[in-house]
mmCIF file as Biopython writes it, N, C-alpha, C and O atoms, coordinates in Angstrom:
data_model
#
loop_
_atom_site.group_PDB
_atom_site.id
_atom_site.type_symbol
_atom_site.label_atom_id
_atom_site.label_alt_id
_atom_site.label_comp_id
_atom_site.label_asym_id
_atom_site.label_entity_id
_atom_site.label_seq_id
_atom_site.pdbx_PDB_ins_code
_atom_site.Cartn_x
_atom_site.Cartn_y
_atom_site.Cartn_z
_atom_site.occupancy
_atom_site.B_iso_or_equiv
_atom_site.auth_seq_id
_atom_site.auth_asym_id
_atom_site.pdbx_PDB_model_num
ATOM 1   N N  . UNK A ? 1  ? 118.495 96.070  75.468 1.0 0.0 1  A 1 
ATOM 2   C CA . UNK A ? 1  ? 117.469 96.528  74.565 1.0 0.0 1  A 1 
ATOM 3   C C  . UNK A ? 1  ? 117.310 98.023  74.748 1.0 0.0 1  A 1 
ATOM 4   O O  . UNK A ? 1  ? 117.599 98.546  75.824 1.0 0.0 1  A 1 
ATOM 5   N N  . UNK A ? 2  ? 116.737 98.904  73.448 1.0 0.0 2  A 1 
ATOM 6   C CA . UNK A ? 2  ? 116.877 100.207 73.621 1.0 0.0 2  A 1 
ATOM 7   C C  . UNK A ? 2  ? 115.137 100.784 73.115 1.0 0.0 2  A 1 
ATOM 8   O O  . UNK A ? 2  ? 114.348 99.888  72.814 1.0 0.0 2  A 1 
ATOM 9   N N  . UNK A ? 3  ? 114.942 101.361 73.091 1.0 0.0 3  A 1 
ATOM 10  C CA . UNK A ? 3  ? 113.374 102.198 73.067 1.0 0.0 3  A 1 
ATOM 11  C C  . UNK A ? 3  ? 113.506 103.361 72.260 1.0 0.0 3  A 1 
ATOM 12  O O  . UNK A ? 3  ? 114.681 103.364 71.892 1.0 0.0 3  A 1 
ATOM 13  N N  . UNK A ? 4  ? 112.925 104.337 71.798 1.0 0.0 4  A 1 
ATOM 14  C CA . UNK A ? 4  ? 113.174 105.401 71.202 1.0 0.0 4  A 1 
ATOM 15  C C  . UNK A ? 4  ? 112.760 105.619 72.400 1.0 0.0 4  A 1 
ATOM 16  O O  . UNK A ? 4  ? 112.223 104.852 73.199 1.0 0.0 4  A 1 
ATOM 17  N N  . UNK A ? 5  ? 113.175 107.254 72.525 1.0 0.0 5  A 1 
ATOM 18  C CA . UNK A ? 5  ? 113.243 108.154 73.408 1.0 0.0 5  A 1 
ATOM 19  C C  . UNK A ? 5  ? 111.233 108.541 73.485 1.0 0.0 5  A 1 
ATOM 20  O O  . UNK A ? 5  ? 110.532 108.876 72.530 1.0 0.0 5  A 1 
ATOM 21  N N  . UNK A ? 6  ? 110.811 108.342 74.880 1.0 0.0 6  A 1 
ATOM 22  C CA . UNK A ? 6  ? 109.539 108.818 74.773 1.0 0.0 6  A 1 
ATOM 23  C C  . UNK A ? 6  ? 108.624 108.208 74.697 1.0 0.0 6  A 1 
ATOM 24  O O  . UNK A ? 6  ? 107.452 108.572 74.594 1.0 0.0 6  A 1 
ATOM 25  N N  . UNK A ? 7  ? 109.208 106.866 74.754 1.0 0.0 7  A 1 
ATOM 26  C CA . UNK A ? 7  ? 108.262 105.688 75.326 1.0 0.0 7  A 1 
ATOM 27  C C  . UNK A ? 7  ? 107.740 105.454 76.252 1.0 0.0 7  A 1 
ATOM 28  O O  . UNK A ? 7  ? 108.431 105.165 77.229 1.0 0.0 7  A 1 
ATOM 29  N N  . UNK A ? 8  ? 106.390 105.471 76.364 1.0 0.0 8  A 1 
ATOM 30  C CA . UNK A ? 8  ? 105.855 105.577 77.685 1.0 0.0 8  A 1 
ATOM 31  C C  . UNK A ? 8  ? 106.627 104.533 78.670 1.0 0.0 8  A 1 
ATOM 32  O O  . UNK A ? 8  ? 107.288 103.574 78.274 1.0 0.0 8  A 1 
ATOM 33  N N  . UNK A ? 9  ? 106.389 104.956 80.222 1.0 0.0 9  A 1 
ATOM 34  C CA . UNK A ? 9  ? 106.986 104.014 81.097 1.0 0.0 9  A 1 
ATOM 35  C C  . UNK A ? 9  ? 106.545 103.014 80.959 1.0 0.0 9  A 1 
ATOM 36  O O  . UNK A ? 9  ? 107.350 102.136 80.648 1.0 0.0 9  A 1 
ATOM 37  N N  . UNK A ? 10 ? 105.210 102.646 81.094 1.0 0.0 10 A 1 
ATOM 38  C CA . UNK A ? 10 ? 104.793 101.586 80.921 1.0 0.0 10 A 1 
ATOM 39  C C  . UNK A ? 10 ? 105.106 100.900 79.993 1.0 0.0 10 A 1 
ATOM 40  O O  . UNK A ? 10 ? 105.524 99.761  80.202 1.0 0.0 10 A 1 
ATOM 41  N N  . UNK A ? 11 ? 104.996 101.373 78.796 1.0 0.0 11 A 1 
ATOM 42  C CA . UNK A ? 11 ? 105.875 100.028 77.502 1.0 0.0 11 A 1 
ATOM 43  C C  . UNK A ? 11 ? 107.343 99.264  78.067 1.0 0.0 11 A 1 
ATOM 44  O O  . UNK A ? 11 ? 107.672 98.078  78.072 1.0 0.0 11 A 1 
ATOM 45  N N  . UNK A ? 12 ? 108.051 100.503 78.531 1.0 0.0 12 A 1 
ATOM 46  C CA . UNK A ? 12 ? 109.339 99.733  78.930 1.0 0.0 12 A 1 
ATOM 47  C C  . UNK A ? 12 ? 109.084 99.039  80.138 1.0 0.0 12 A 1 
ATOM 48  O O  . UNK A ? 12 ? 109.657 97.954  80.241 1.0 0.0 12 A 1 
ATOM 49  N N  . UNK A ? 13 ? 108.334 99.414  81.114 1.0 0.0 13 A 1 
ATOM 50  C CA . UNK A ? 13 ? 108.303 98.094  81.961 1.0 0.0 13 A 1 
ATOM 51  C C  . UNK A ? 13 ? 107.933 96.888  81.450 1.0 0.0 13 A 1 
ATOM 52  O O  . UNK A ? 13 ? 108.642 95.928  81.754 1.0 0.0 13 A 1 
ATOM 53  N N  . UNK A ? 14 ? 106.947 96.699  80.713 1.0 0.0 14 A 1 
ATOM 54  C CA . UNK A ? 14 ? 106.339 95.787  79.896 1.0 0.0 14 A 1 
ATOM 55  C C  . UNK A ? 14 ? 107.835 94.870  79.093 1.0 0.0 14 A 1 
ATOM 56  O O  . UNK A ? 14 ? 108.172 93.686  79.104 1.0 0.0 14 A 1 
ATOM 57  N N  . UNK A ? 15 ? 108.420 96.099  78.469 1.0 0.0 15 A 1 
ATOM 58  C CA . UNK A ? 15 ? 109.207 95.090  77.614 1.0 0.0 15 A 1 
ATOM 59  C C  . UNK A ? 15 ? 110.584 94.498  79.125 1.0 0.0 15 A 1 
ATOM 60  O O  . UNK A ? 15 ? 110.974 93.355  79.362 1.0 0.0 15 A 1 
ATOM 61  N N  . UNK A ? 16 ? 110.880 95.521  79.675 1.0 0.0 16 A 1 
ATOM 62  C CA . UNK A ? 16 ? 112.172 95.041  80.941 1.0 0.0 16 A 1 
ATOM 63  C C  . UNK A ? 16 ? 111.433 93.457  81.476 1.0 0.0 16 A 1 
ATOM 64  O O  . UNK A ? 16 ? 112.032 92.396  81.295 1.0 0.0 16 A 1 
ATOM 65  N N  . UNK A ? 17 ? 110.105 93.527  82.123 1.0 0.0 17 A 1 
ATOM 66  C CA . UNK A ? 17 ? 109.740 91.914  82.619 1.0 0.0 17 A 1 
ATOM 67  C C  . UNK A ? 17 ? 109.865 91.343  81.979 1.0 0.0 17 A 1 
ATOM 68  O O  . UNK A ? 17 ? 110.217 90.232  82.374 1.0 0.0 17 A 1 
ATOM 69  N N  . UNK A ? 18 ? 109.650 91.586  79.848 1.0 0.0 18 A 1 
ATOM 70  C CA . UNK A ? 18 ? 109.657 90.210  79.160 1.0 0.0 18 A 1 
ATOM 71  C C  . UNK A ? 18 ? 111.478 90.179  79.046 1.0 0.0 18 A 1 
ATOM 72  O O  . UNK A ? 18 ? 111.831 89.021  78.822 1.0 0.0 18 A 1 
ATOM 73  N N  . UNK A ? 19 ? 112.369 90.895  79.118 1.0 0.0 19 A 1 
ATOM 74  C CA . UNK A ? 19 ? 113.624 90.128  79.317 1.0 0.0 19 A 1 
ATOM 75  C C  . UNK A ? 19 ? 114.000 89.679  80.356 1.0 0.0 19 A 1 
ATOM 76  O O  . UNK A ? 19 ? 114.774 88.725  80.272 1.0 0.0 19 A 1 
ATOM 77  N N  . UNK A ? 20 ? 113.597 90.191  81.793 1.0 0.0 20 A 1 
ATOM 78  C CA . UNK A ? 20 ? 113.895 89.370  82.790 1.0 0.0 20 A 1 
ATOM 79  C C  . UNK A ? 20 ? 113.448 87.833  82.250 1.0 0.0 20 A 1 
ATOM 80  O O  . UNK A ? 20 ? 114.147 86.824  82.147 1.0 0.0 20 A 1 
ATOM 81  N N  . UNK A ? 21 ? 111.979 88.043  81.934 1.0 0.0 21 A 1 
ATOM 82  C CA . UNK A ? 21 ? 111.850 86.642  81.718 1.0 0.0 21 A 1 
ATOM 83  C C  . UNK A ? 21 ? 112.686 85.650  81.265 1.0 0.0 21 A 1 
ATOM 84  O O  . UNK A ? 21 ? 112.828 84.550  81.800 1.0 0.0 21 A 1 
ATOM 85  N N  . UNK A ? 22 ? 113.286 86.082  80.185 1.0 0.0 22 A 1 
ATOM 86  C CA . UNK A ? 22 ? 114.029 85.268  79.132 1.0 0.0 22 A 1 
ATOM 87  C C  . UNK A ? 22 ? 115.169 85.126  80.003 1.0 0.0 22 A 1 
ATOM 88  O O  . UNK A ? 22 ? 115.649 83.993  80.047 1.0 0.0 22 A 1 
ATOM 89  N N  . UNK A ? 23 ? 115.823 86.208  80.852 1.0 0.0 23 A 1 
ATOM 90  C CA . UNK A ? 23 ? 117.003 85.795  81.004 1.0 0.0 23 A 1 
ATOM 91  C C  . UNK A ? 23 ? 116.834 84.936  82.573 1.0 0.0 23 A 1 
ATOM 92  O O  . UNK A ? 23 ? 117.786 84.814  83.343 1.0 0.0 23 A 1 
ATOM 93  N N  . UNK A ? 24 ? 115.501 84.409  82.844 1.0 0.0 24 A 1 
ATOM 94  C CA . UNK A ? 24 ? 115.725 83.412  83.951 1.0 0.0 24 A 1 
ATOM 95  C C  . UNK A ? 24 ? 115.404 82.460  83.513 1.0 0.0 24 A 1 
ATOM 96  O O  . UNK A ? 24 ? 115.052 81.719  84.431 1.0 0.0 24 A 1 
ATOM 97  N N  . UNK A ? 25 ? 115.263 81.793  82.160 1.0 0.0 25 A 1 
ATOM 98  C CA . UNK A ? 25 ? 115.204 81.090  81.391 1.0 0.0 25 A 1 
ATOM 99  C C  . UNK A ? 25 ? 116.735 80.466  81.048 1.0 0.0 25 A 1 
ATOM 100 O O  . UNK A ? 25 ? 117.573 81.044  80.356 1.0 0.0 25 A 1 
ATOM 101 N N  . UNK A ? 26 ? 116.927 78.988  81.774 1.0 0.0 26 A 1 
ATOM 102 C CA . UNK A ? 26 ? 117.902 77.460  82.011 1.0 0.0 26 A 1 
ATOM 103 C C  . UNK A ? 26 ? 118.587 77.579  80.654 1.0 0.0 26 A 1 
ATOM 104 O O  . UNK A ? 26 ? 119.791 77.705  80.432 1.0 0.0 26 A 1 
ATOM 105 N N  . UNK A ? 27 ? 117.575 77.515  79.794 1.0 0.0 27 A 1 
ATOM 106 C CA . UNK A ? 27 ? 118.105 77.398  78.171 1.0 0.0 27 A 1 
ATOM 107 C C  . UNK A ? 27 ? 118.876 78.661  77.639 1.0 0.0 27 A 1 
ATOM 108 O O  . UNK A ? 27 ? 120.071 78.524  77.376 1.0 0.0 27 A 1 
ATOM 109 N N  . UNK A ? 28 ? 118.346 79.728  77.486 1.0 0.0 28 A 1 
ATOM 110 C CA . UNK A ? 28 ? 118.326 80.598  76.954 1.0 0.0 28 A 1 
ATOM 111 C C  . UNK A ? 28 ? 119.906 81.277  78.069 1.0 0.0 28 A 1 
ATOM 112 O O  . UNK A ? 28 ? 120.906 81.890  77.693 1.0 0.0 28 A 1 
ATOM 113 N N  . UNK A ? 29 ? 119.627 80.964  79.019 1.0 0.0 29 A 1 
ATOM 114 C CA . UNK A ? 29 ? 121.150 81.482  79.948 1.0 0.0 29 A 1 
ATOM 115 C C  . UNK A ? 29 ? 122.485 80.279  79.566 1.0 0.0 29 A 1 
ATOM 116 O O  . UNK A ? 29 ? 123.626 80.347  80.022 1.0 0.0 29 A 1 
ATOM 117 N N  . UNK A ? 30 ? 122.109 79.518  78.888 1.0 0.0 30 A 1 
ATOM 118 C CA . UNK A ? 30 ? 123.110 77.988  78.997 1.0 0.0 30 A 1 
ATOM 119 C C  . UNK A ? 30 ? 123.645 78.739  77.450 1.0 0.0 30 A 1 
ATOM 120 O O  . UNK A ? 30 ? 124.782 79.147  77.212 1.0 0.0 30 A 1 
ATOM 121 N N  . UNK A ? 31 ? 122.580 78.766  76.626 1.0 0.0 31 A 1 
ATOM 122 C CA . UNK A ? 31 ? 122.587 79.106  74.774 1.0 0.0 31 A 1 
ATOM 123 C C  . UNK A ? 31 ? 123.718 80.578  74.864 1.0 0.0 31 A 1 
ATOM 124 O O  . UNK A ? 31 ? 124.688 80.830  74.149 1.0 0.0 31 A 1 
ATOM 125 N N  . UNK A ? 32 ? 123.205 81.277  75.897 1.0 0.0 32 A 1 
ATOM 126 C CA . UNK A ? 32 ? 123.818 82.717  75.619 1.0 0.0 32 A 1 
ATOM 127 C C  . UNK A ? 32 ? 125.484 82.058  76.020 1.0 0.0 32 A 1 
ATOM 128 O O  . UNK A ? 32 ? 126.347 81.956  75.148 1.0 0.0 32 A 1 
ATOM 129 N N  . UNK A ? 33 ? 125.674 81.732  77.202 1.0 0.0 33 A 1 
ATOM 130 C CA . UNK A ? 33 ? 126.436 81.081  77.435 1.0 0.0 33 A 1 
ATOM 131 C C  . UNK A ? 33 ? 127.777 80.663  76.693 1.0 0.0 33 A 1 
ATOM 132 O O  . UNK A ? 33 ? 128.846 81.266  76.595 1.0 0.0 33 A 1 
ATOM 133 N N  . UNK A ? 34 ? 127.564 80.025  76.438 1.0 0.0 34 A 1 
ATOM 134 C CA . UNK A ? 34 ? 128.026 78.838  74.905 1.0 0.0 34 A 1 
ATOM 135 C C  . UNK A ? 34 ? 128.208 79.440  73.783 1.0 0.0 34 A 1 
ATOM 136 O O  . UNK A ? 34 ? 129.052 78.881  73.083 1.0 0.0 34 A 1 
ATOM 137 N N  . UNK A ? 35 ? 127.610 80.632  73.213 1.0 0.0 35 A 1 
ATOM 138 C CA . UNK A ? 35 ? 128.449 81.906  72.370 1.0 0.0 35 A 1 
ATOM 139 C C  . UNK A ? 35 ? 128.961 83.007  73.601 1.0 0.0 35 A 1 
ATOM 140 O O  . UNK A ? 35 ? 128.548 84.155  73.438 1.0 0.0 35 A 1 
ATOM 141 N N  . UNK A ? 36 ? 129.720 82.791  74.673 1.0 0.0 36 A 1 
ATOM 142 C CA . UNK A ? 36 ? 130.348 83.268  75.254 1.0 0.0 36 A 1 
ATOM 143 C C  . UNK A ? 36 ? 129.613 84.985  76.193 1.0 0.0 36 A 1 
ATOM 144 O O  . UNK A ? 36 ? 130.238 86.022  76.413 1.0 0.0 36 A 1 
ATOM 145 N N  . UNK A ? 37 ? 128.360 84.708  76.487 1.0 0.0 37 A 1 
ATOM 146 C CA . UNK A ? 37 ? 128.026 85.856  76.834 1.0 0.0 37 A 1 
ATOM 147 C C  . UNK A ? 37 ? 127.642 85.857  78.136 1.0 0.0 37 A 1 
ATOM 148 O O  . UNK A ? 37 ? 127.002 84.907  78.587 1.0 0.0 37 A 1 
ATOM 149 N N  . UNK A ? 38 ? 127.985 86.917  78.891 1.0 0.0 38 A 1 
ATOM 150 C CA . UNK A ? 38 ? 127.389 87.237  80.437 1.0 0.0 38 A 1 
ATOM 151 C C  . UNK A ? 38 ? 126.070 87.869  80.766 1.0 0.0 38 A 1 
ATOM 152 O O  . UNK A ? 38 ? 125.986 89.097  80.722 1.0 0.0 38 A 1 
ATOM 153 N N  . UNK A ? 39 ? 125.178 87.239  81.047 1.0 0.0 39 A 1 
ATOM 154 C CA . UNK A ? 39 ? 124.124 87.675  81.093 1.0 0.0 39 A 1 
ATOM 155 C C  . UNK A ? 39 ? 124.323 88.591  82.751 1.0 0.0 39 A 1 
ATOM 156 O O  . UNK A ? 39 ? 124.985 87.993  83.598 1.0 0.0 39 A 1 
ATOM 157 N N  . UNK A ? 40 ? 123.767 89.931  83.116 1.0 0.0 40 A 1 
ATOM 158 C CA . UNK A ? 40 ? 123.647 90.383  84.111 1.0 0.0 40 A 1 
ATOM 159 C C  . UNK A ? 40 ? 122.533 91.337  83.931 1.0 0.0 40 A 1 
ATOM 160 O O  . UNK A ? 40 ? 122.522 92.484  83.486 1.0 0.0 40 A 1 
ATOM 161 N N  . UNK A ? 41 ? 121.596 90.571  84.390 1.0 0.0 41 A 1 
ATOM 162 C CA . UNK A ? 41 ? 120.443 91.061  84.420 1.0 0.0 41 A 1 
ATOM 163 C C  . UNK A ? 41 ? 120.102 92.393  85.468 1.0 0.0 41 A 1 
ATOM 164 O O  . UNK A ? 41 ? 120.099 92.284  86.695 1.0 0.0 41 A 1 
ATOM 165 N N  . UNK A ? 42 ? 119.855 93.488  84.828 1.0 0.0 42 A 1 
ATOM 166 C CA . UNK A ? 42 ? 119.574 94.867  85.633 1.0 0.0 42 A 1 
ATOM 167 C C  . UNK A ? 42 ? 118.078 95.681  85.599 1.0 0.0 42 A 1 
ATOM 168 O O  . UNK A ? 42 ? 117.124 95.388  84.878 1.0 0.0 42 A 1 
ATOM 169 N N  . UNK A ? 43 ? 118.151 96.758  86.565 1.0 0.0 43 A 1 
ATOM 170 C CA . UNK A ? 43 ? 117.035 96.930  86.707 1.0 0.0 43 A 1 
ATOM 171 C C  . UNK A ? 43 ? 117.090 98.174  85.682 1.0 0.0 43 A 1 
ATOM 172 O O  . UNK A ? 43 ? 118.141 98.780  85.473 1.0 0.0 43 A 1 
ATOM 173 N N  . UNK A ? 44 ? 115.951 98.480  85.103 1.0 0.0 44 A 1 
ATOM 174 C CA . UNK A ? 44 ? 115.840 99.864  83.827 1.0 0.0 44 A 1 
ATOM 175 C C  . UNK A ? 44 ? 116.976 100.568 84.433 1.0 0.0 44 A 1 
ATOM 176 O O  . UNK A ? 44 ? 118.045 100.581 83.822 1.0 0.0 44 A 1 
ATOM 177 N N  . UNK A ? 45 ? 116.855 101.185 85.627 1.0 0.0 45 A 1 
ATOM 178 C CA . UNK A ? 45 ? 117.791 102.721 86.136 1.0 0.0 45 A 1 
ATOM 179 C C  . UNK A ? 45 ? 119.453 101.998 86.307 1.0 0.0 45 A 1 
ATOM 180 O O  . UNK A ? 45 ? 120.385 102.773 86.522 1.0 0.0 45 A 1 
ATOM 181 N N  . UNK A ? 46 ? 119.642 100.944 86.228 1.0 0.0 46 A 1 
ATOM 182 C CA . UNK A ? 46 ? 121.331 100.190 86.553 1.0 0.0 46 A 1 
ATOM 183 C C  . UNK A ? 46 ? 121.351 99.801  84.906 1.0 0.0 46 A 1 
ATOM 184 O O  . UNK A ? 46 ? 122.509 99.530  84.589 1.0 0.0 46 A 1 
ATOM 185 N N  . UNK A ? 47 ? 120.636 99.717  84.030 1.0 0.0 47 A 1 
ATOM 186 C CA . UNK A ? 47 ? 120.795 99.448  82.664 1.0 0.0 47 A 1 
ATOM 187 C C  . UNK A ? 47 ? 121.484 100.604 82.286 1.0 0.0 47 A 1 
ATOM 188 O O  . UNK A ? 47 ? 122.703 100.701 82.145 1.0 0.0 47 A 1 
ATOM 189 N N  . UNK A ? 48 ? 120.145 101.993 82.035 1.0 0.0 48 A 1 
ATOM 190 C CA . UNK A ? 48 ? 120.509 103.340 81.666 1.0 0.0 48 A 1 
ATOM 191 C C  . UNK A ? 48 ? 121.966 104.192 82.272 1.0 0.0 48 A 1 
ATOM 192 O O  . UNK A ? 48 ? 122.567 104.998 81.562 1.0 0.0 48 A 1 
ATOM 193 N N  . UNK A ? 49 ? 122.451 103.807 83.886 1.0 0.0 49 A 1 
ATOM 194 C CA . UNK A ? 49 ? 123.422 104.158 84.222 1.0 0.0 49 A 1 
ATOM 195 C C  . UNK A ? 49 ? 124.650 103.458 83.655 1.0 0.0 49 A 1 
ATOM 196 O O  . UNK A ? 49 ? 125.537 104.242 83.318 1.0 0.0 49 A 1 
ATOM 197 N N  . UNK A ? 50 ? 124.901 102.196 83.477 1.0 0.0 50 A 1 
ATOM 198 C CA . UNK A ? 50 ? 125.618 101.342 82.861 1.0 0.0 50 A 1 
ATOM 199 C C  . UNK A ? 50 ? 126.126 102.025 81.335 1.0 0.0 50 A 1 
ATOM 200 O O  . UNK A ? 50 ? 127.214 102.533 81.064 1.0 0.0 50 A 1 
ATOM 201 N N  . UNK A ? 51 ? 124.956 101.839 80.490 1.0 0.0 51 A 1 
ATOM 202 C CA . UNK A ? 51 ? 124.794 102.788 79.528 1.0 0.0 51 A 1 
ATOM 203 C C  . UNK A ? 51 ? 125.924 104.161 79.098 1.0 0.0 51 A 1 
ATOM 204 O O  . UNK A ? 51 ? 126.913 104.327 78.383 1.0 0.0 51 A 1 
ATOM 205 N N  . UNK A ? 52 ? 125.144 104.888 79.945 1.0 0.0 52 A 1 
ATOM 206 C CA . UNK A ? 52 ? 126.330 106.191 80.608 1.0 0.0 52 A 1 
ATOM 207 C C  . UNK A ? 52 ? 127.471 106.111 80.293 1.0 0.0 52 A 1 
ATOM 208 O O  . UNK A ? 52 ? 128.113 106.456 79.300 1.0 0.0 52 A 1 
ATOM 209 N N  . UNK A ? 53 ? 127.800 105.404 81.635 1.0 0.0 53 A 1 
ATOM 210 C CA . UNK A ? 53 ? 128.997 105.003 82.135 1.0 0.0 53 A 1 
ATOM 211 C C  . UNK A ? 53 ? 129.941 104.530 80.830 1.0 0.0 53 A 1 
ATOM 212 O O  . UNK A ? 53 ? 130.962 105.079 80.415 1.0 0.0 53 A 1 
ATOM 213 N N  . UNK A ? 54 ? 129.161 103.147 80.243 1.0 0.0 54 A 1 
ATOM 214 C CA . UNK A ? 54 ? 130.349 102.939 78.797 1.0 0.0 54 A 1 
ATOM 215 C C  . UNK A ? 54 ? 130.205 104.097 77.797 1.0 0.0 54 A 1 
ATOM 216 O O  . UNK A ? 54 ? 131.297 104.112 77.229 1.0 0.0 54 A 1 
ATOM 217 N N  . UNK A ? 55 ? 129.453 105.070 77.278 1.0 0.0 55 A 1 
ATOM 218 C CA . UNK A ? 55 ? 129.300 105.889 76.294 1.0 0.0 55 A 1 
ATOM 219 C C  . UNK A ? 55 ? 130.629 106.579 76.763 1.0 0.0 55 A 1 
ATOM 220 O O  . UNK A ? 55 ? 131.534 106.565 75.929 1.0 0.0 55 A 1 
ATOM 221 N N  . UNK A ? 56 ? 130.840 107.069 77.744 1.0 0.0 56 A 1 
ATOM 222 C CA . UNK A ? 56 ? 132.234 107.900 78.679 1.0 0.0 56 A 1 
ATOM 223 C C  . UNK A ? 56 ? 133.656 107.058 78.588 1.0 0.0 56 A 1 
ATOM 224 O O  . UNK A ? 56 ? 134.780 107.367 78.191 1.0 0.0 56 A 1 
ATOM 225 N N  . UNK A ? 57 ? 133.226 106.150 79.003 1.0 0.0 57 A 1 
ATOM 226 C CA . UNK A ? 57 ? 134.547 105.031 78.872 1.0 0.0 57 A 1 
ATOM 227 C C  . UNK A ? 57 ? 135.238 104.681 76.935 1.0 0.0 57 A 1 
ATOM 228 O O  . UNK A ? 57 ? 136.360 104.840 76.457 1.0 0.0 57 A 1 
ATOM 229 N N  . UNK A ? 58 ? 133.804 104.124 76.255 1.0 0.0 58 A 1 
ATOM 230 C CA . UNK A ? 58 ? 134.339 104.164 75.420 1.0 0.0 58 A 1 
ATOM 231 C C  . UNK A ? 58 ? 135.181 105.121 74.156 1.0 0.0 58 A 1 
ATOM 232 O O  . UNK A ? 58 ? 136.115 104.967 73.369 1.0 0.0 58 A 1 
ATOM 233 N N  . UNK A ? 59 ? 133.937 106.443 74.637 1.0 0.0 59 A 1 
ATOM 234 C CA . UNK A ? 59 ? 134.536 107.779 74.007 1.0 0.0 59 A 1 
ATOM 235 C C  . UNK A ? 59 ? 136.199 108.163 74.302 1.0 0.0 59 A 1 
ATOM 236 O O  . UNK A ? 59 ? 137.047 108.651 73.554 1.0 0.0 59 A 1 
ATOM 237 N N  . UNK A ? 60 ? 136.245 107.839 75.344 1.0 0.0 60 A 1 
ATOM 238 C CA . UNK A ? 60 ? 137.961 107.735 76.397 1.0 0.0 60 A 1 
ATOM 239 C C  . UNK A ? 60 ? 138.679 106.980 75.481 1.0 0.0 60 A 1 
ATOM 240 O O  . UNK A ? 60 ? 139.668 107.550 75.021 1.0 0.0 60 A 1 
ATOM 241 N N  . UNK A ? 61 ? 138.425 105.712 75.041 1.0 0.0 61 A 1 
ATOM 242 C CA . UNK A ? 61 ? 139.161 104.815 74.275 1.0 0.0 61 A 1 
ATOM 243 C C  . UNK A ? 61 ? 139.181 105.287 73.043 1.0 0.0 61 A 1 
ATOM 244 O O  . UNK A ? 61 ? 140.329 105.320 72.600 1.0 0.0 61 A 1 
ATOM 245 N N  . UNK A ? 62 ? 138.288 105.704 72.234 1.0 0.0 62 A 1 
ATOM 246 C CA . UNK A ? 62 ? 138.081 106.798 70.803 1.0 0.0 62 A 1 
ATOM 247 C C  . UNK A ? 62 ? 139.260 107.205 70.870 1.0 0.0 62 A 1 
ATOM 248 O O  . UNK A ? 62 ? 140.237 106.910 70.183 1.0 0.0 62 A 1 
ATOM 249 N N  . UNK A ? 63 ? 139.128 108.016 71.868 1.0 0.0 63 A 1 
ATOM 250 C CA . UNK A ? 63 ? 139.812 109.640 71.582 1.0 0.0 63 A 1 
ATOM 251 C C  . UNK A ? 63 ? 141.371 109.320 71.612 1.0 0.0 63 A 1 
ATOM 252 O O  . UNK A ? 63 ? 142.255 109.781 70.889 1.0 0.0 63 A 1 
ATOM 253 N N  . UNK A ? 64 ? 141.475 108.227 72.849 1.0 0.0 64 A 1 
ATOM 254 C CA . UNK A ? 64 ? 142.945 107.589 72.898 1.0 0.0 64 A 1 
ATOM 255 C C  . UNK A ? 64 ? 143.842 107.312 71.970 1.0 0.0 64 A 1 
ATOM 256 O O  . UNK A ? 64 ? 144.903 107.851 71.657 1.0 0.0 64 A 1 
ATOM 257 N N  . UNK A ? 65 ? 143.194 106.283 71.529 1.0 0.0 65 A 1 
ATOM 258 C CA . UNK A ? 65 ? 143.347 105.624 69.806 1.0 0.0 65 A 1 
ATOM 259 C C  . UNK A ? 65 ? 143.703 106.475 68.663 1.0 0.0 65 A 1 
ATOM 260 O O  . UNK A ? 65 ? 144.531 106.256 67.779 1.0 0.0 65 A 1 
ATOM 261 N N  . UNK A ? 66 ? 142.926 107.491 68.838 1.0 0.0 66 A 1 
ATOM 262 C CA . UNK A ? 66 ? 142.010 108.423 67.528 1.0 0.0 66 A 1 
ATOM 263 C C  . UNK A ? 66 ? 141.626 107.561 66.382 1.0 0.0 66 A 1 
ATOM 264 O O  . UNK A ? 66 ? 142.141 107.411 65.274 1.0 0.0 66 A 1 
ATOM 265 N N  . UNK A ? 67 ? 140.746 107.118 66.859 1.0 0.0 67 A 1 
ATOM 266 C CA . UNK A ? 67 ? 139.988 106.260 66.143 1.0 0.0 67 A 1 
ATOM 267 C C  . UNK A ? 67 ? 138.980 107.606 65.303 1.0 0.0 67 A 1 
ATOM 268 O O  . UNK A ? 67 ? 138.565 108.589 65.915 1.0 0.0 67 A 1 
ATOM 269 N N  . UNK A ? 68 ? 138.818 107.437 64.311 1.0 0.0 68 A 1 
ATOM 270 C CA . UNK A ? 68 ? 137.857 108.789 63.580 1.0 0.0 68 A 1 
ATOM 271 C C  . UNK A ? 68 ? 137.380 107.988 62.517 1.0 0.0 68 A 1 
ATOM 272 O O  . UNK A ? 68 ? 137.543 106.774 62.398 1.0 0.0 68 A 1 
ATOM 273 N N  . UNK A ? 69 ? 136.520 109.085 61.421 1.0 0.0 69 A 1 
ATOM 274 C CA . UNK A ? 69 ? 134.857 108.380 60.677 1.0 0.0 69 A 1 
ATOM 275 C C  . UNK A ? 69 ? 135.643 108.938 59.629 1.0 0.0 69 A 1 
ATOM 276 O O  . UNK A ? 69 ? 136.132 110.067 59.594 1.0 0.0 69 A 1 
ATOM 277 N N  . UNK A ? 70 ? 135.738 107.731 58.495 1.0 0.0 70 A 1 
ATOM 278 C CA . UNK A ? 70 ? 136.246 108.646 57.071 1.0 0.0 70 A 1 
ATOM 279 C C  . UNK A ? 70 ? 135.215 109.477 56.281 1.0 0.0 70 A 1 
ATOM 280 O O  . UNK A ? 70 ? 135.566 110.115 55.288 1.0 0.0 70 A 1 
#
């Protein structure tokens, strides 16, 4: 999940516990599951670094490709 920029901390903590929630939720981890998804639940600062990290990686693969915008 993403926020506009400038959201107080507090909203995003607010919203980060309600997905922890969901994602310690039997059903909802079985459902994600079953359309093939890995849930790995992180903390805000291992989300935002993650984040990063693929924006770099995937730009790498862009540029590789040359994948470009008509």
């Amino acid at each position: 999940m993403f926020a506009p920029k400038g959201t107080p901390a507090a909203r995003l903590d607010k919203l980060h516990d309600a997905v922890n929630k969901a994602l310690a939720q039997p059903e909802f981890v079985q459902t994600m599951k079953e359309r093939g998804y890995t849930l790995t639940p992180m903390s805000r600062q291992e989300f935002a670094d993650f984040v990063k990290k693929e924006y770099v990686r995937m730009g790498d693969v862009v540029r590789k490709i040359g994948i470009t915008l008509d």
